[in-house]
C-alpha positions as CSV (number, residue, x, y, z in Angstrom):
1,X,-167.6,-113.6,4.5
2,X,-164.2,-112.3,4.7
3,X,-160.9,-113.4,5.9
4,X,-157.8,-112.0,7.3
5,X,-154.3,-113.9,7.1
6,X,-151.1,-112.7,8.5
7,X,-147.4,-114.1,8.9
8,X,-143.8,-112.7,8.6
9,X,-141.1,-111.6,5.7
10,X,-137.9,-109.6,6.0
11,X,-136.9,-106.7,3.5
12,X,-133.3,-106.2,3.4
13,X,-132.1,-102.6,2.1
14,X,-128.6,-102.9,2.1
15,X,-127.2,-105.7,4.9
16,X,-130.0,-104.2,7.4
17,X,-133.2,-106.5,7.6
18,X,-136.5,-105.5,8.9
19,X,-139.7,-107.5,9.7
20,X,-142.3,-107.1,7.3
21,X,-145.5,-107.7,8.1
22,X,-148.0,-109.8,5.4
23,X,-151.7,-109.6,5.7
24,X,-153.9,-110.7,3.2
25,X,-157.4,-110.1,3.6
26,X,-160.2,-112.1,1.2
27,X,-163.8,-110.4,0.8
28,X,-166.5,-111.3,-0.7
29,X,-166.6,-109.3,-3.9
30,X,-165.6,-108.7,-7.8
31,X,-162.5,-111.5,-7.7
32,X,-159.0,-109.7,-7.7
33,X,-155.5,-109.7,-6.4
34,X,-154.2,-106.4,-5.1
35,X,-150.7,-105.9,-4.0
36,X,-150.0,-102.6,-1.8
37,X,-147.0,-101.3,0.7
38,X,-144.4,-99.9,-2.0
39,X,-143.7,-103.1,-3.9
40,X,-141.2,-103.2,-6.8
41,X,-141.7,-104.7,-10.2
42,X,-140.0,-107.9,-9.3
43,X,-142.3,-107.9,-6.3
44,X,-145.4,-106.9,-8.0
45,X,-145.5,-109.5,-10.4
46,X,-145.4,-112.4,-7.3
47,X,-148.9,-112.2,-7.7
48,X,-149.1,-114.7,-10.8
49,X,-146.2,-116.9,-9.3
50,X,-148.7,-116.9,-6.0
51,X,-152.4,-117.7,-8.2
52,X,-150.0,-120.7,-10.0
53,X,-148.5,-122.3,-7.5
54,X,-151.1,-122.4,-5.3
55,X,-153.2,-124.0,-7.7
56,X,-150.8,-126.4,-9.0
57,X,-150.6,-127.3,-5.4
58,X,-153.4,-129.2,-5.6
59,X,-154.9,-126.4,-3.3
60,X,-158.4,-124.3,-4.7
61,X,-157.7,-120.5,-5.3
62,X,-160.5,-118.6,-3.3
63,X,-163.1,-116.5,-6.4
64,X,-162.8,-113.4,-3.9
65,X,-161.1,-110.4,-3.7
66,X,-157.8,-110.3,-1.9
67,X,-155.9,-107.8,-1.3
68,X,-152.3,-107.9,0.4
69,X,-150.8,-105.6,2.6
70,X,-147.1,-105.3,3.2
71,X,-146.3,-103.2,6.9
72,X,-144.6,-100.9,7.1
73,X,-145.8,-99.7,4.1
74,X,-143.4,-96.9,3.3
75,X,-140.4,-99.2,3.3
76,X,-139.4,-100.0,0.1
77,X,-139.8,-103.6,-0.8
78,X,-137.7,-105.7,-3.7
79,X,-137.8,-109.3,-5.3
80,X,-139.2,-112.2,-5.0
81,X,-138.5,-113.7,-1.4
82,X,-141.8,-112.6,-0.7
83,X,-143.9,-114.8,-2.3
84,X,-143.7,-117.9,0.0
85,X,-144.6,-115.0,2.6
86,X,-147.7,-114.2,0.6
87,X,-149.3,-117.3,-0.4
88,X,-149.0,-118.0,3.1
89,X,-150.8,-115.2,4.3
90,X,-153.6,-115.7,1.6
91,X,-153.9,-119.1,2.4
92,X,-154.7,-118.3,5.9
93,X,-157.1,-115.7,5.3
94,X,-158.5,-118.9,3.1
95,X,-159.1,-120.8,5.8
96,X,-156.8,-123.2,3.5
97,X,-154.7,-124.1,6.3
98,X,-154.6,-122.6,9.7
99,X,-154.6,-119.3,10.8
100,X,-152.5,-119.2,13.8
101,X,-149.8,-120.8,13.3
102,X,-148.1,-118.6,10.8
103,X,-148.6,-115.3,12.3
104,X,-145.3,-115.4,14.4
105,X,-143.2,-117.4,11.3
106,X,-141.0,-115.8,9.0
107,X,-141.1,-116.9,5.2
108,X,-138.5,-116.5,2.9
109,X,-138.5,-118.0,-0.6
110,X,-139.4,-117.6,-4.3
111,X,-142.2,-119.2,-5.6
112,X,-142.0,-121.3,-9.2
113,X,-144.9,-121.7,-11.5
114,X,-145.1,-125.0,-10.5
115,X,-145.3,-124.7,-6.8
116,X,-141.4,-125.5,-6.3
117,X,-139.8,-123.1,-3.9
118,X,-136.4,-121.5,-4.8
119,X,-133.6,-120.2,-3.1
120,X,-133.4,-116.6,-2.4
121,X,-130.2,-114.1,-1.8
122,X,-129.5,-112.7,1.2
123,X,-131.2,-115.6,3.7
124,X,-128.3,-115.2,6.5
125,X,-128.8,-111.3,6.7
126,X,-132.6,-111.6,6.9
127,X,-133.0,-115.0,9.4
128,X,-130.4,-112.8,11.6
129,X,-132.6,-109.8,11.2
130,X,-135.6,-111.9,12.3
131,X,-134.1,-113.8,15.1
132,X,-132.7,-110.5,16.8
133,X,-136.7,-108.7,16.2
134,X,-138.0,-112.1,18.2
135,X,-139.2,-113.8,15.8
136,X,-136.4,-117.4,15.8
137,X,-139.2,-119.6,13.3
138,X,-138.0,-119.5,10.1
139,X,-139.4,-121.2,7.1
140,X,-137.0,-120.7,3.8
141,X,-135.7,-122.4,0.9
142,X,-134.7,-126.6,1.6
143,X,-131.2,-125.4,-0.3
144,X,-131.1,-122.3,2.0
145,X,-131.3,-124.1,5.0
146,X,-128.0,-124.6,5.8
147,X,-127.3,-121.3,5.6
148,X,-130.2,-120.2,7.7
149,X,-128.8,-122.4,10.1
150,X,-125.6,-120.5,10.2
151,X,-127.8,-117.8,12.4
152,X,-127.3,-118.9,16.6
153,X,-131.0,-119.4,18.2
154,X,-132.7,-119.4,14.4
155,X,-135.3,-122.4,14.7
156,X,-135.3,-123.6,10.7
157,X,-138.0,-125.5,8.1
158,X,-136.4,-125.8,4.9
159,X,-139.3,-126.8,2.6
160,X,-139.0,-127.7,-1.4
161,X,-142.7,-127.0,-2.7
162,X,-145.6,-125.1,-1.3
163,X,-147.8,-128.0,-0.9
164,X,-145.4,-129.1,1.5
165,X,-145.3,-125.8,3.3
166,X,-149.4,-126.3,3.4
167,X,-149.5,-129.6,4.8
168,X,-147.2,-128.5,7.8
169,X,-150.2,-126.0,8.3
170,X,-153.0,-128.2,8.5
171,X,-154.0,-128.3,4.8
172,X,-155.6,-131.3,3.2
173,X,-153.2,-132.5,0.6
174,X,-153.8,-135.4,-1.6
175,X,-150.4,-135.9,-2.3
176,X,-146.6,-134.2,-2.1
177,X,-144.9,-133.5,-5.8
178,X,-141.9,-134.1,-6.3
179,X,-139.3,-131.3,-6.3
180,X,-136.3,-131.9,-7.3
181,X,-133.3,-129.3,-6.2
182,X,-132.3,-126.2,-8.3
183,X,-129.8,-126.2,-10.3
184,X,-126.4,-125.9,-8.0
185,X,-125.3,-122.3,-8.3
186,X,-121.8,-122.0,-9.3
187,X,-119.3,-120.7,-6.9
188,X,-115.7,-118.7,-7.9
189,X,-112.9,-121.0,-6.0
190,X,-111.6,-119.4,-3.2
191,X,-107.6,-118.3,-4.3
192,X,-106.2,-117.9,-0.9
193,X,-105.0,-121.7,-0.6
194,X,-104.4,-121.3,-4.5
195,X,-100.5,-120.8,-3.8
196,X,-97.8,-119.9,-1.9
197,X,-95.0,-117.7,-1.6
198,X,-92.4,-119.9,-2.3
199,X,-93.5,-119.9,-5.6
200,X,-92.7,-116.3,-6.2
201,X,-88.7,-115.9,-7.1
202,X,-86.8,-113.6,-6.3
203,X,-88.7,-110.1,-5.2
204,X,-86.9,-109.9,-1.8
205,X,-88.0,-106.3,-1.8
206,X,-91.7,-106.8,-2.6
207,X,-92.4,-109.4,-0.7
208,X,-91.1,-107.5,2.4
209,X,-93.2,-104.7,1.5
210,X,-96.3,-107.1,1.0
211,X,-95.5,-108.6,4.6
212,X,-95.6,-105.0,6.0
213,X,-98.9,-104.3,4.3
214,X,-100.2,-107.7,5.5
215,X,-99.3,-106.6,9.0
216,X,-100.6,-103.6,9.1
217,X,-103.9,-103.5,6.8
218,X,-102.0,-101.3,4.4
219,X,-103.1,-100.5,0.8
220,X,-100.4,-101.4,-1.6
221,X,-99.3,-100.1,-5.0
222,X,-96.6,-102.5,-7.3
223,X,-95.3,-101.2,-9.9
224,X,-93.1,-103.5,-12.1
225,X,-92.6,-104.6,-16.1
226,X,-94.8,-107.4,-17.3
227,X,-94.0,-111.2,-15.5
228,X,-92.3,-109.0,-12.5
229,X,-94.5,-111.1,-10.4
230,X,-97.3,-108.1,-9.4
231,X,-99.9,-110.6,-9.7
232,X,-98.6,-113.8,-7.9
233,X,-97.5,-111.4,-5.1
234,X,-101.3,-110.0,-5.1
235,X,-102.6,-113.3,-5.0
236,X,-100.8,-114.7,-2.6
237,X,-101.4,-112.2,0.2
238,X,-104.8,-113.8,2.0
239,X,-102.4,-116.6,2.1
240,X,-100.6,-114.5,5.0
241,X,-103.7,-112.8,6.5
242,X,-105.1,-114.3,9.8
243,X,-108.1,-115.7,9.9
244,X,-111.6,-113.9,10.6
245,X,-113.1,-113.3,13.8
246,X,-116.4,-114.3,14.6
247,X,-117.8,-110.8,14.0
248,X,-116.2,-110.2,10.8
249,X,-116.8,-113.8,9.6
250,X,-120.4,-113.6,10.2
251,X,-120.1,-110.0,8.3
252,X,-118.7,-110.9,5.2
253,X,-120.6,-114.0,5.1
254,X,-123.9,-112.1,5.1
255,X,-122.5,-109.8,2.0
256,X,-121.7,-112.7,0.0
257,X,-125.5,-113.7,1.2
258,X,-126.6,-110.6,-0.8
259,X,-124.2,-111.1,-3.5
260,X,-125.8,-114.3,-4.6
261,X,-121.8,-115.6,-3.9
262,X,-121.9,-117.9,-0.5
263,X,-121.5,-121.3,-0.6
264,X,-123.2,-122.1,2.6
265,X,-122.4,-125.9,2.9
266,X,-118.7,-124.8,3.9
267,X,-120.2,-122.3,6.8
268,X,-119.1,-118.8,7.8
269,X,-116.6,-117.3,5.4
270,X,-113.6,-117.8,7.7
271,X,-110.7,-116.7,5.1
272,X,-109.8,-113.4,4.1
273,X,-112.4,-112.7,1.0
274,X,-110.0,-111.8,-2.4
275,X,-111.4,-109.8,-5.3
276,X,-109.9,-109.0,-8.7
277,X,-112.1,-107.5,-11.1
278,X,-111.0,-106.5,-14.9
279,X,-110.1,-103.7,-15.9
280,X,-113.5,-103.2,-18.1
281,X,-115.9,-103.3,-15.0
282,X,-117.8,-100.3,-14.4
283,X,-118.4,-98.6,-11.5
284,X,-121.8,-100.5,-10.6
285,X,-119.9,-103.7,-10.6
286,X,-116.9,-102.7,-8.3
287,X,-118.8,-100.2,-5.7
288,X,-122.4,-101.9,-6.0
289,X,-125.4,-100.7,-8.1
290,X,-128.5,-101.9,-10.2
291,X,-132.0,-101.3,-10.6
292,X,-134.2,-100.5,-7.7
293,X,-132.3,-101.3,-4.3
294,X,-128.4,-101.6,-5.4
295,X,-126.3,-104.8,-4.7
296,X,-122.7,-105.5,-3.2
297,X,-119.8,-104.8,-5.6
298,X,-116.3,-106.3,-5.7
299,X,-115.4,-103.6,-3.0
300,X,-117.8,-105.2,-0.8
301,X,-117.7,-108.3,-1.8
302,X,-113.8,-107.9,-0.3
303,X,-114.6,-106.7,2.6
304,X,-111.9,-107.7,5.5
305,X,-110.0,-109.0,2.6
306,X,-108.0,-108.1,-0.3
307,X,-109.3,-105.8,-3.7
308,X,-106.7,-106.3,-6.8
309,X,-106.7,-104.1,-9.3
310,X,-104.2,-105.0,-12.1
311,X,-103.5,-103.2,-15.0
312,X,-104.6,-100.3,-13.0
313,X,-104.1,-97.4,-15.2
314,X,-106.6,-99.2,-17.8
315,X,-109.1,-98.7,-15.2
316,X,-111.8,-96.0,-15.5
317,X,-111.6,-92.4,-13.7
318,X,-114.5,-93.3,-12.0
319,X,-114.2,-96.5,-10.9
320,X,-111.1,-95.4,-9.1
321,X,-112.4,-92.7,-8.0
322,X,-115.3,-94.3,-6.5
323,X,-113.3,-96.1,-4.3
324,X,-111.7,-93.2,-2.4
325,X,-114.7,-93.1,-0.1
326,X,-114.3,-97.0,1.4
327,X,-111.1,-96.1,1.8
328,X,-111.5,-93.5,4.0
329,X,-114.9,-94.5,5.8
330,X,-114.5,-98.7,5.5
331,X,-118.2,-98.3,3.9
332,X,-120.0,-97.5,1.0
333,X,-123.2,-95.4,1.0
334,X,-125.2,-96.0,-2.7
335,X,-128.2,-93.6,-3.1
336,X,-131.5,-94.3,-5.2
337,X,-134.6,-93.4,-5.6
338,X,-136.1,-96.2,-4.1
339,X,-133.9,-95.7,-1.2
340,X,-129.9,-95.7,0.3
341,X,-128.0,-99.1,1.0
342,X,-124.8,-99.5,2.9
343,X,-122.4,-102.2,2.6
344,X,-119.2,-102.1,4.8
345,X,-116.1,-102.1,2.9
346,X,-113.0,-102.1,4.9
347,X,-110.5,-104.0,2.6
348,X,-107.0,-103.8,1.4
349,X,-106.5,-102.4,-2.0
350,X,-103.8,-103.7,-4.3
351,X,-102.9,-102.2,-7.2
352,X,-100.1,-103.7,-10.0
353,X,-98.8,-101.4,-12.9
354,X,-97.0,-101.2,-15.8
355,X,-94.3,-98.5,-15.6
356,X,-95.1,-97.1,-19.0
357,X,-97.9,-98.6,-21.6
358,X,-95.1,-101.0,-23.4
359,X,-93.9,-102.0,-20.0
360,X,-89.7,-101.6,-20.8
361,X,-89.1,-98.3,-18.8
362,X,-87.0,-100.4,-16.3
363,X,-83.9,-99.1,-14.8
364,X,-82.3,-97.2,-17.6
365,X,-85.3,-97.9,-19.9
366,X,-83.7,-98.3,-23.2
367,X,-85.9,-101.1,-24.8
368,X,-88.8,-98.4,-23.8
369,X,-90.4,-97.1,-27.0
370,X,-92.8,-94.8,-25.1
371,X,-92.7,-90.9,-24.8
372,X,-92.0,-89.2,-21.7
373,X,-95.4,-87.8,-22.5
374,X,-97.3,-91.3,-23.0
375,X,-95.5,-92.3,-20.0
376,X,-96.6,-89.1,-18.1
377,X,-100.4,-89.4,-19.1
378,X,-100.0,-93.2,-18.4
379,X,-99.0,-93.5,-14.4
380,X,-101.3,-90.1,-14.5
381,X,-104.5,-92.1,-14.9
382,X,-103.9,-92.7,-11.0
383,X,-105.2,-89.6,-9.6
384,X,-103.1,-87.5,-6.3
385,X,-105.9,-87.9,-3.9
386,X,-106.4,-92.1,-4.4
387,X,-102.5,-92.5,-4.8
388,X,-102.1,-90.7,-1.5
389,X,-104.5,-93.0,0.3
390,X,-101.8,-96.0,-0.4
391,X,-99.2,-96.5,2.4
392,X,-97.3,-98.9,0.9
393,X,-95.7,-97.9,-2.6
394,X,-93.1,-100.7,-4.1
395,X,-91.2,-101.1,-7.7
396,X,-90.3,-104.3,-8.9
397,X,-87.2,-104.9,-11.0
398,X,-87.2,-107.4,-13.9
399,X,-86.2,-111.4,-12.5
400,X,-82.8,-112.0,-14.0
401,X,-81.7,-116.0,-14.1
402,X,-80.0,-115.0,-10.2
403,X,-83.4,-114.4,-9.0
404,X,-84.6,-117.7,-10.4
405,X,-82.1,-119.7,-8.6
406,X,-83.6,-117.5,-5.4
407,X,-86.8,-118.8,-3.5
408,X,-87.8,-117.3,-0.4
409,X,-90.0,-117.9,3.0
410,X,-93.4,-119.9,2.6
411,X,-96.8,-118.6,3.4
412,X,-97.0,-120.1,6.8
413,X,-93.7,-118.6,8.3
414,X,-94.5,-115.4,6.7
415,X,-98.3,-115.9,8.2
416,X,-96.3,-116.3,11.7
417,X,-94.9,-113.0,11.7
418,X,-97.9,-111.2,10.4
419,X,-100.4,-112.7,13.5
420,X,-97.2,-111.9,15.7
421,X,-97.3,-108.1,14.6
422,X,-101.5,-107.8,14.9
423,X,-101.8,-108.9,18.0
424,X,-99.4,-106.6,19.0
425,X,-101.1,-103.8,17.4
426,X,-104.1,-104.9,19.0
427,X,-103.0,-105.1,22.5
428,X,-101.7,-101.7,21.8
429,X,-105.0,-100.1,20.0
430,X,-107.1,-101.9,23.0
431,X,-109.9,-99.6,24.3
432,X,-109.3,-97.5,20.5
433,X,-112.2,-98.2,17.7
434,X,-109.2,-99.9,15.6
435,X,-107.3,-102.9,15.6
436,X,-104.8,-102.1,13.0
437,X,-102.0,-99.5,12.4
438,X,-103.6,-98.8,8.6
439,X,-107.2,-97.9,10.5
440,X,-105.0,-95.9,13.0
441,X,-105.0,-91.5,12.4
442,X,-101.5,-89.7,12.4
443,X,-102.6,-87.5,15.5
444,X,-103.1,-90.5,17.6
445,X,-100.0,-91.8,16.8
446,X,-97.5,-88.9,17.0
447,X,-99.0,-88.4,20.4
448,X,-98.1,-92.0,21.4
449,X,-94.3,-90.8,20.2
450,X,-94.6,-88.6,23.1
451,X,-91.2,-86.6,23.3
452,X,-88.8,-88.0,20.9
453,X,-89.8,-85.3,18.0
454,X,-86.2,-86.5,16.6
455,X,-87.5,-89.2,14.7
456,X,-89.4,-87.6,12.6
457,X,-86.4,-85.3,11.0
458,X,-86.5,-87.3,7.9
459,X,-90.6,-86.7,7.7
460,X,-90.2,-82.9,7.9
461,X,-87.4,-83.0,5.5
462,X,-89.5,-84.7,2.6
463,X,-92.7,-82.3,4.0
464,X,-90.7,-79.1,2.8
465,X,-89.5,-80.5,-0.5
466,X,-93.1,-81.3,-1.3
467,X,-92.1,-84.8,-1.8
468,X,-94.9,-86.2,1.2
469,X,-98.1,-84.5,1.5
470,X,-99.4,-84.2,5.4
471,X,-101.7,-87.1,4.8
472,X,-99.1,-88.9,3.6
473,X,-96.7,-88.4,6.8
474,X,-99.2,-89.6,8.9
475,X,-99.3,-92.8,6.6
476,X,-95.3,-93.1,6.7
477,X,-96.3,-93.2,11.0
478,X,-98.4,-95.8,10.3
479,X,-95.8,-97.8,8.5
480,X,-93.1,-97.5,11.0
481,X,-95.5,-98.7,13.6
482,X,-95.9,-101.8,11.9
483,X,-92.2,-101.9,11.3
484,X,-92.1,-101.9,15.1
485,X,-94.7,-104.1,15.6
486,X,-93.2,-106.8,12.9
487,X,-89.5,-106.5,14.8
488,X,-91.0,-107.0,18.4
489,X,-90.2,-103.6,19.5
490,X,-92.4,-101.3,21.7
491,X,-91.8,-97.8,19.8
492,X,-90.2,-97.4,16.4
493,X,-87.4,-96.0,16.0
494,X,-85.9,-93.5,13.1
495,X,-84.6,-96.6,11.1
496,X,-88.3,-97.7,11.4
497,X,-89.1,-94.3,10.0
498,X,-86.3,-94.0,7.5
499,X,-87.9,-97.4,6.1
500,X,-91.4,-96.7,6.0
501,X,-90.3,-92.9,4.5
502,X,-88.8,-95.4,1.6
503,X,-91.6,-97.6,1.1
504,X,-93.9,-95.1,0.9
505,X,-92.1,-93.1,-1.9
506,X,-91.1,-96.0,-3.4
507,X,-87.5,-95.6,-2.6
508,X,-87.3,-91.7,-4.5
509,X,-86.4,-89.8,-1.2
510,X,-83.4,-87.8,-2.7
């Protein structure tokens, strides 16, 4: 006799999830496992994690052929979440436990040797995925239940051992193991309660310009000697970022699913996510890659947040370049064989440098012991094309003993201002696909000038001294909306301009 089980997984490519369907049929012939519908290695080899848990289950592993089927079988299929999925199904088509019940039940989990079932990556994206195909039963991981949870309408078993899982079913079980909890994954600590403003000194300038970028979702270059304060400003600018909206809390929650890097017990990711990777990362690890089906990089990982780069010249060519494409499209496409995966990536880049490779070229720069050609070749490491994609360009002098004695605003009066100056862009940009003045295009704007051409003397000047490229004159725009938006005024005006001309050229407009 033969048997047919079926029941429910999700394969995620990218964040997008899709239903899988798991049969598993059992006939009566030479005993075998067969695993079909474009699994990867990972995948392929649940079929020993499925024959050993099952049997140190306490449950008897049917002497027949089975073959399982994963539909649609032309979409590619990686790791090990579906195994829980699988010995599901072939119990079923056992006649182990009953047949029914499951068909309409996503399972998500990896299966131990011992019948334990582990947490997966990537549970929000997938019970979401499930819930919005009709299918709200959900049967994952006990320590990803909390996060399942996260998903509205998702009805959610969290079960620690198959055996468990089979008894739910109808299965005769002696008696329940114990299984005791994975090992707790470690978390990075979130660094945008990690300090405030207040502790930077002196940096009047810079921390203007970092309130303007906060304001408008501006990128933002510092360049400074080392102990300036580049990376304490960096740091500090989540601090002054508004919180997420449900949208893009829910969003950037279900990356950091994928990434392996949620902590679900503390909910949706409601803080601005903040990213610094070292200079030695590759391009994999900052744009997302791997084997098979790529993963989230750091770009991701920051999306609706903040990605610092320090020590940006040490950086690789193509790293940097890699990121001009998020920064035009707020996304990032990675193509592989085994198929494309796209991650949204809409974040503010940061970038601190050294003005030369000792770091003394400061003012008149005689402690510097650097060519002009080593500094040339130095700041040339940032290419044209990336450098023209940041609005917000701003030197820092060296902290004298004045500056120390100097403290400025703290992170919640600064935070004030910024919220005060997005919701005005918004009300502005209502009925536009963007809600800040960095997402905003240069056409749309100079139209919204309407007839005062006058203010934009200053732009055309620094246009025909080559000094401001046409991309970068719309960015200047952008800037001296927010400058508008962060004095309360309804239109900038040519001091608005003037300003924004200064901070994008950081202050070289002679």
């Amino acid at each position: 006799m033969s048997g047919l089980g079926t029941t429910r997984a999700v394969a995620l490519v990218g964040l997008t999830g899709h239903v899988v369907e798991v049969q598993a049929h059992l006939a009566a012939s030479v005993p075998g496992f067969t695993l079909v519908g474009l699994p990867d290695a990972a995948l392929s080899e649940s079929r020993d994690r499925v024959r050993a848990a099952v049997t140190s289950s306490g449950l008897a592993w049917p002497n027949k052929k089975i073959t399982v089927n994963l539909s649609p079988a032309a979409l590619p299929k990686t790791g090990s979440a579906f195994d829980l999925a699988i010995a599901v199904a072939m119990l079923a088509g056992a006649r182990l436990v009953d047949d029914v019940r499951p068909q309409h039940v996503v399972h998500l989990g990896e299966l131990g040797l011992d019948g334990r079932v582990h947490r997966v990556r990537g549970v929000l994206p997938a019970v979401a995925a499930a819930v919005a195909a009709g299918y709200p039963r959900v049967v994952v991981p006990a320590q990803d239940a909390d996060e399942a949870r996260l998903v509205p309408g998702a009805e959610v078993l969290g079960v620690r051992h198959l055996a468990e899982l089979a008894a739910h079913y109808g299965a005769e079980v002696d008696e329940l193991p114990d299984a005791p909890d994975d090992a707790p994954v470690v978390r990075r600590a979130a660094p945008a309660g990690a300090g405030d403003l207040t502790d930077v000194l002196g940096q009047s300038e810079a921390r203007a310009a970092l309130e303007v970028a906060a304001a408008g979702g501006h990128h933002l270059l510092m360049v400074g000697p080392p102990g300036a304060g580049k990376t304490m400003l960096a740091s500090r600018l989540p601090g002054i970022l508004p919180d997420l909206d449900e949208a893009a809390a829910v969003e950037v929650t279900a990356i950091h699913s994928v990434a392996g890097t949620l902590d679900a017990a503390q909910g949706l990711v409601r803080r601005p996510p903040f990213e610094d990777p070292h200079h030695t990362a590759t391009p994999a690890s900052v744009v997302g890659g791997g084997s098979g089906l790529p993963r989230p990089g750091a770009a991701s990982r920051a999306h609706r947040g903040v990605l610092f780069l320090d020590e940006v010249p040490h950086f690789g060519s193509r790293v940097l370049e890699t990121l001009r494409q998020p920064l035009e499209h707020g996304e990032i496409v990675i193509h592989r064989a085994a198929g494309t995966a796209r991650y949204p990536a809409r974040f503010q880049l940061v970038l601190a440098a050294n003005p030369c490779p000792c770091g003394k070229a400061v003012g008149k720069g005689l402690d510097c012991t650097c060519t002009p050609l080593e500094r040339r070749r130095y700041l040339a490491r940032l290419s044209g094309p990336l450098l023209d994609r940041v609005d917000v360009q701003v030197e820092l002098p060296r902290v004298s003993a004045v500056d120390r004695a100097e403290r400025g605003e703290a992170s919640a009066a600064v935070a004030t201002r910024v919220a005060a100056a997005r919701a005005a862009a918004a009300e502005r940009l209502r009925g536009t696909p963007w809600t800040l003045n960095g997402e905003v295009p240069g056409s749309w704007l100079r139209e919204r000038l309407g007839a005062a051409p006058a203010l934009l003397v200053d732009v055309d000047r620094a246009l025909e001294r080559g000094s401001l490229s046409l991309r970068g004159a719309d960015r200047v725009l952008r800037l001296a909306w927010t400058l508008a938006d962060l004095a309360g005024r309804e239109a900038p005006s040519r001091t608005d301009v003037g300003r924004a001309l200064t901070l994008r050229t950081r202050g070289h407009r002679g």
